[in-house]
C-alpha positions in Angstrom: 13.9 -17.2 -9.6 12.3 -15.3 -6.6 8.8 -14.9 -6.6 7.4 -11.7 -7.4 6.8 -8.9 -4.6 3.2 -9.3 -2.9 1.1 -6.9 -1.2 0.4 -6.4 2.3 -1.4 -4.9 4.7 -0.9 -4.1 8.6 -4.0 -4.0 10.7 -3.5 -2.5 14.3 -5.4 -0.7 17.3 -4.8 2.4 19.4 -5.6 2.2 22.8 -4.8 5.9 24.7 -4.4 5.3 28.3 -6.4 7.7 30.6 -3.4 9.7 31.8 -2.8 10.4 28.4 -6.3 11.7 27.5 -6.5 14.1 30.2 -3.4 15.8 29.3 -3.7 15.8 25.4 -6.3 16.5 22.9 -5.1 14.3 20.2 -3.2 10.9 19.8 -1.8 10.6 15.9 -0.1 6.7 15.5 2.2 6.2 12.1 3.9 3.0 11.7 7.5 2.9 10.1 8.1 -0.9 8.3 11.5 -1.9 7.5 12.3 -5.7 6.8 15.4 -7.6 8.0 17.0 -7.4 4.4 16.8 -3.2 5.2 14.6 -2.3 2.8 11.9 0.3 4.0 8.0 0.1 2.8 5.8 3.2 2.3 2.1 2.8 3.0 -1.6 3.9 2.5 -3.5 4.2 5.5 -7.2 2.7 4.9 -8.6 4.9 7.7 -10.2 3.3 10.8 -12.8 3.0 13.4 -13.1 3.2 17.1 -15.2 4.1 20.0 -13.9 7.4 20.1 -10.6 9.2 18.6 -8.5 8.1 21.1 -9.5 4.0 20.7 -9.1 3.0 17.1 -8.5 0.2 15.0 -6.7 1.2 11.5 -5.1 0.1 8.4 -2.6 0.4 6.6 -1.6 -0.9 2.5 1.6 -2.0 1.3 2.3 -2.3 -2.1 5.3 -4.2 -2.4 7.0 -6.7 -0.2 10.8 -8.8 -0.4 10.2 -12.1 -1.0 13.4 -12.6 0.6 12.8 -11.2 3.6 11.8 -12.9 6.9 11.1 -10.5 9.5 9.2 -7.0 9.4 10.4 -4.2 11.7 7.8 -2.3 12.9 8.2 1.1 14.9 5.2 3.1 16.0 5.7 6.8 16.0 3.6 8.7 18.0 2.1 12.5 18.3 0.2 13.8 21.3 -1.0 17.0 20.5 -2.6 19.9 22.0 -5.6 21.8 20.2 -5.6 25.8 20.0 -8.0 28.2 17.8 -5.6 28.4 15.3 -5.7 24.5 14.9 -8.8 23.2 15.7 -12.3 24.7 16.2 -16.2 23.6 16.3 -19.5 24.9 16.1 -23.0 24.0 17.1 -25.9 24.5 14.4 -29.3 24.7 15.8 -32.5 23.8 13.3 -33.3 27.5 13.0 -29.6 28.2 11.8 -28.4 30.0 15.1 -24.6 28.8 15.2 -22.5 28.8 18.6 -18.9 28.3 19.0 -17.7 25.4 21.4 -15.0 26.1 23.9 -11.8 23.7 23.3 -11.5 22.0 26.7 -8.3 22.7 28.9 -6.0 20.1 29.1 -2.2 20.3 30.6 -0.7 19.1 27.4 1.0 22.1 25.2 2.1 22.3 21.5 2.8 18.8 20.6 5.1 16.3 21.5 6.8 13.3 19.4 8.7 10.1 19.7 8.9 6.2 18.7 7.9 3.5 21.0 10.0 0.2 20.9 10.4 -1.4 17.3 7.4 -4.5 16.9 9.2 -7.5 15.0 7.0 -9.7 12.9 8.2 -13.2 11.5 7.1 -13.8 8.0 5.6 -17.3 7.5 6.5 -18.4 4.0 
């Protein structure tokens, strides 16, 4: 009788090339895990830290993983995006509660833009 499934979790970093930061605003990283017997594994993401928002170390929970299965396919999917005043805004407070609106800084990058990088395959030590 197979044993039952297990928990796992997928730690992994971000690292946004300069090119990259000087045209977009924001880099968003989601993983997609599938494992060699084709089932597919939802997670929770455990937030993360970096040195800024564009260098980051996260996590992410699995509940349940196939006993049977050897191999997890990982595919990152990535989203640059651009920020506007309908998306994104910040303000300055000053200790005697004068408030003044910072300017979003002009990058190249428009709207957003989407796509997978090449699939990550893990071998499961059993």
């Amino acid at each position: 009788m197979p044993s039952p499934r297990c928990p796992f979790v997928i730690h992994y970093d971000q690292e946004v090339s300069e090119t990259v930061r000087t045209k977009w605003h924001a880099v968003d990283v989601d993983l997609e895990i599938k494992d060699d017997l084709g089932n597919s594994y939802s997670g929770e993401g455990n937030g993360g830290t970096g040195t800024d928002s564009y260098n980051m170390s996260w996590s992410k929970a699995f509940q349940k993983l196939d006993p049977l299965a050897t191999k997890l396919i990982v595919t990152p999917h990535i989203t640059l995006r651009s920020h506007t005043s309908e998306n994104y805004g910040s303000i300055l407070m000053s200790r005697d509660g004068e408030s003044k609106k910072i300017p979003i800084p002009k990058k190249s990058g428009e709207g957003q833009e989407s796509f997978a990088l090449q699939d990550i395959l893990i071998e499961l030590n059993k």
